[in-house]
C-alpha positions, 0 to 999 in steps of 0.5 A, spaced: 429 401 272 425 395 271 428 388 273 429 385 267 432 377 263 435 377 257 435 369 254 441 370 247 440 363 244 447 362 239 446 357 236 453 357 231 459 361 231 464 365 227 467 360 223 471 363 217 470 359 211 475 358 204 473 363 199 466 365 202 468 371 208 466 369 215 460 365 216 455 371 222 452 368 228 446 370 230 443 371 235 435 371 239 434 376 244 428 374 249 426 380 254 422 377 259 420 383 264 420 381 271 415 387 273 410 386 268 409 380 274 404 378 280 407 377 287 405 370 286 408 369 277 415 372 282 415 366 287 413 361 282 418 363 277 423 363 282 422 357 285 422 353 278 429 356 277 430 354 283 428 346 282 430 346 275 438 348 277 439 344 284 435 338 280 440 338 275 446 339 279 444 334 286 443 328 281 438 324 286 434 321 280 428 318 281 421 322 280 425 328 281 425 330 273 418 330 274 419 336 278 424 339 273 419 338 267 414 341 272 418 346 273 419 348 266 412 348 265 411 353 270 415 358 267 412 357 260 406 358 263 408 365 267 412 367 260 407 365 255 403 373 256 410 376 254 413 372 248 407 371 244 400 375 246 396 372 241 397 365 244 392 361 247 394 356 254 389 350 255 386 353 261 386 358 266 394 361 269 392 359 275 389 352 274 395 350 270 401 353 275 397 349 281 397 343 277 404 343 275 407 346 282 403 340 285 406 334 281 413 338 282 412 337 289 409 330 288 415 328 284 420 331 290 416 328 296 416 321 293 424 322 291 425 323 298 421 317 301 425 313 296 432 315 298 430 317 305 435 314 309 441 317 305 438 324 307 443 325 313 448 324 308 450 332 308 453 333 302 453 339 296 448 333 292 444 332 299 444 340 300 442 341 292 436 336 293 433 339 299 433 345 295 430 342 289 424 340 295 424 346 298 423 350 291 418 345 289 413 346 294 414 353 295 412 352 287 406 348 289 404 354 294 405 359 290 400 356 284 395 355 288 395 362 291 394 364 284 389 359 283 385 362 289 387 369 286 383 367 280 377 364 285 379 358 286 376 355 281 379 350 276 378 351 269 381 348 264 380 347 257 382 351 251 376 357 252 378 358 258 384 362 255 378 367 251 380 374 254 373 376 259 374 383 255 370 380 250 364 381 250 358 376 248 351 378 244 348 379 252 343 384 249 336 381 247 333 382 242 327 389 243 320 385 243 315 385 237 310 391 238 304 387 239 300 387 233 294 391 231 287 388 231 286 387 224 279 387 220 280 380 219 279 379 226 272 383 226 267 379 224 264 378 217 259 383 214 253 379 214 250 377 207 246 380 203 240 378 203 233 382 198 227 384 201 221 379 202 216 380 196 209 383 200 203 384 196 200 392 197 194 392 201 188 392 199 182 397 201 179 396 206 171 395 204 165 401 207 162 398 213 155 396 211 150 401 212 144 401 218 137 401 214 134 403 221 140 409 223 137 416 223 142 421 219 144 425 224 141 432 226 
């Protein structure tokens, strides 16, 4: 069976009323199934349960919310696919959950250079917190490695969510057959032009008689 978390929200409860019947509660049941997730979705969603319940229970203040926020924001984004599919993210899930891990890291190694000499206090608010640190930059790690899955490339932006399936109009258009020479590029007939008037040939005159030629034998 698929390893799976069931969130149920209760926002009231069943509280009788005079004259009206019980009031019902209801109830918004979240199916969020864990085996539909990357090796590198299970560590950061690990790792942001992690950050948010020992950043609350150490109580260390500081930049430390940063990491929760950040830590909420990478979970979001790793859950989004599953309770809305139609939804969009503003960006890659790669570049988004690096982007996050990193602040929550941030936010961690900043609070504990603030409060660095109380860190050999060891307490269970001491201990919580270093587990809130570990789990922010396991979180970092684990962004990062999706980034790196994706290409490594940082991508941002609303058409960055387009699914890749969708094709675009790649195909070109088929070329024009090229045309056919037309009598318009033939040149023109020339004019017509009459023939030139010619007078008729006159007869030629008799050659003139020799008086002193003999006639022939």
């Amino acid at each position: 069976m698929a390893p799976s978390a069931i969130v149920s929200l209760l926002p009231c409860a069943t509280v009788p009323s005079a004259g009206r019947g019980p009031v019902i509660a209801w109830r918004v049941w979240v199916q969020m199934d864990l085996s539909k997730l990357s090796q590198n979705e299970k560590l950061a969603v690990y790792a942001s349960a992690a950050v948010v319940i020992a950043g609350l229970i150490s109580n260390w203040g500081g930049l430390l919310f940063l990491s929760i926020l950040a830590a909420v924001g990478v979970a979001f984004v790793v859950f989004l696919p599953q309770f809305s599919a139609s939804s969009s993210l503003p960006g890659s899930k790669g570049s988004l959950m690096a982007a996050l891990g990193f602040v929550a890291a941030a936010g961690a190694v900043i609070t504990a250079l603030q409060w660095i000499r109380y860190l050999g206090d060891i307490d269970f608010n001491t201990i919580m917190f270093y587990v809130a640190v570990i789990g922010a930059l396991v979180l970092a790690w684990a962004g990062w490695q999706e980034l790196q899955s994706e290409g490594g490339k940082w991508v941002f932006g609303s058409t960055a969510s387009r699914p890749a399936s969708e094709p675009t109009s790649t195909s070109a258009a088929p070329a024009a057959p090229a045309s056919e020479p037309t009598a318009a590029s033939e040149p023109p007939p020339a004019a017509y032009q009459p023939p030139a008037h010619t007078t008729p040939d006159e007869p030629e005159a008799p050659a003139e008689r020799d008086p002193e030629a003999r006639p022939p034998a």
